[in-house]
C-alpha positions, 0 to 999 in steps of 0.5 A: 810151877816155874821160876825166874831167875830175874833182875829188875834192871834187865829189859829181857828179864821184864819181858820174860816176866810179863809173858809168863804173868800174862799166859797166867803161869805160877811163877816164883820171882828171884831177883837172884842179886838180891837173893843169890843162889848156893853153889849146888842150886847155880850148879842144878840150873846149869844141868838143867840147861845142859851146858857149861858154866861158861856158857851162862856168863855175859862176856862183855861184862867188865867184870868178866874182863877184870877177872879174867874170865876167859881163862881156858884154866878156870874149872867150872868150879872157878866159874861158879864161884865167879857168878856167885860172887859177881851175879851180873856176871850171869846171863839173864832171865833163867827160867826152869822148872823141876826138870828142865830151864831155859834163857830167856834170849829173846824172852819168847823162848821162856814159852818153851816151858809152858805145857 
């Protein structure tokens, strides 16, 4: 079973979505600003994709300009407690099973989880 880290809102998010609706996959849908993640299941996603927290943050958000975010200071602490706080800050759609999670930048690369 798959789940997305989904925002409505998002056009890639959407496709991510219909794609793995329209390969039939069982999928469970978190529209994560409504249901924000915990620290610790943010922090598992990002070990799941093997990269840093900054690396999940959108950049050209204007929050990530107002709080600084670029900051070589902040820990990964500091950056979790950020998307936590601020969940558009984060980079969309995260799709991920028990093992392993993609971004789904283009949308077609959610198939990679596919069996």
């Amino acid at each position: 079973m798959l789940t997305i880290l989904h925002n409505p809102r998002c056009s890639k998010s959407r496709q991510a979505l219909e794609l793995l609706q329209h390969h039939q996959v069982e999928i469970t849908v978190v529209d994560y600003q409504k249901a924000p993640l915990t620290k610790a299941e943010l922090a598992a996603v990002l070990e799941k994709l093997g990269i840093p927290a900054k690396a999940l943050l959108r950049n050209k958000e204007e929050d990530y300009k107002a709080l600084q975010l670029d900051n070589p200071a902040l820990t990964e602490d500091d950056l979790l407690d950020a998307m936590l706080s601020h969940p558009k800050l984060m980079e969309r759609p995260v799709v991920f099973d028990q093992h392993r999670a993609v971004i789904g930048r283009p949308p077609e690369k959610v198939l990679e989880l596919l069996p």
